[in-house]
N, C-alpha and C positions, 0 to 999 in steps of 0.2 A: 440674470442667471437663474434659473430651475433648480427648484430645491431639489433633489433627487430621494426618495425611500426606498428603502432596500426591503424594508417590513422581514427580517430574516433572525433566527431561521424559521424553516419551513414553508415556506412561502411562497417557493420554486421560483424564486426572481433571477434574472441573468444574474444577476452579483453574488447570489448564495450560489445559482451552479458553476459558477466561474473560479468561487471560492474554495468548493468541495473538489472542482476538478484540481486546482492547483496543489489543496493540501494529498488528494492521494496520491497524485503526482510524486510530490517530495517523498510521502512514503515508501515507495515501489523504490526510488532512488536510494532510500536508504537501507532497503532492505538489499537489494544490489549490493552495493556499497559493502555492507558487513559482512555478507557472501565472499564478496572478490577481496579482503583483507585478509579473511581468514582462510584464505587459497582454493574455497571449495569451487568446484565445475558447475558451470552455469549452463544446462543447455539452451537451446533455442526456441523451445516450450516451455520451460522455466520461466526464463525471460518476459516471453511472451503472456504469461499467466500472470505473472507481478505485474506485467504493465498495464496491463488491460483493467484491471480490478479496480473496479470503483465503490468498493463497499468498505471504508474507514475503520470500523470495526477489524474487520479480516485483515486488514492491512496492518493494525496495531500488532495483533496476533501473529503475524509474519513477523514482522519486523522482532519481537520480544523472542519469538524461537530461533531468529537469523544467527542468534550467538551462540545456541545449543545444539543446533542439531549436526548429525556426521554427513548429510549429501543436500545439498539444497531441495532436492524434491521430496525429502522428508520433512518440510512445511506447510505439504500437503496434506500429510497423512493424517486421517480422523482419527480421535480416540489412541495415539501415542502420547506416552508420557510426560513431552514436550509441551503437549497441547492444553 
């Protein structure tokens, strides 16, 4: 059997991007998630925007406003008070 290295992070190995994909993944989901709990309208750009996003950082940021904010596409917005 092949010892396998990941040499990660940063290394851009399939296994780091496979890993970074998985974790925004779960994010976008859970920013979803606290969205549709707390009854707010998800559109179809919204959606679209949380899922697409592969930047972790942004995604934390989402995910930490999903519980404050009044419309989901006010997690967008730069420089609100949320932010």
């Amino acid at each position: 059997m092949q010892d396998v290295v990941t040499h990660f992070p940063g290394h851009g190995t399939l296994f780091e991007e496979k890993y970074l994909e998985g974790k925004a993944e779960g994010e976008a989901k859970g920013i979803l998630r606290v969205l549709e709990v707390r009854g707010l309208a998800i559109s179809d750009d919204v959606r679209a925007r949380i899922t697409t996003c592969t930047d972790l950082d942004r995604l934390h940021d989402w995910l930490d406003r999903s519980g404050t904010v009044e419309r989901a596409e006010d997690l967008f917005v730069e420089g609100s008070p949320d932010s």
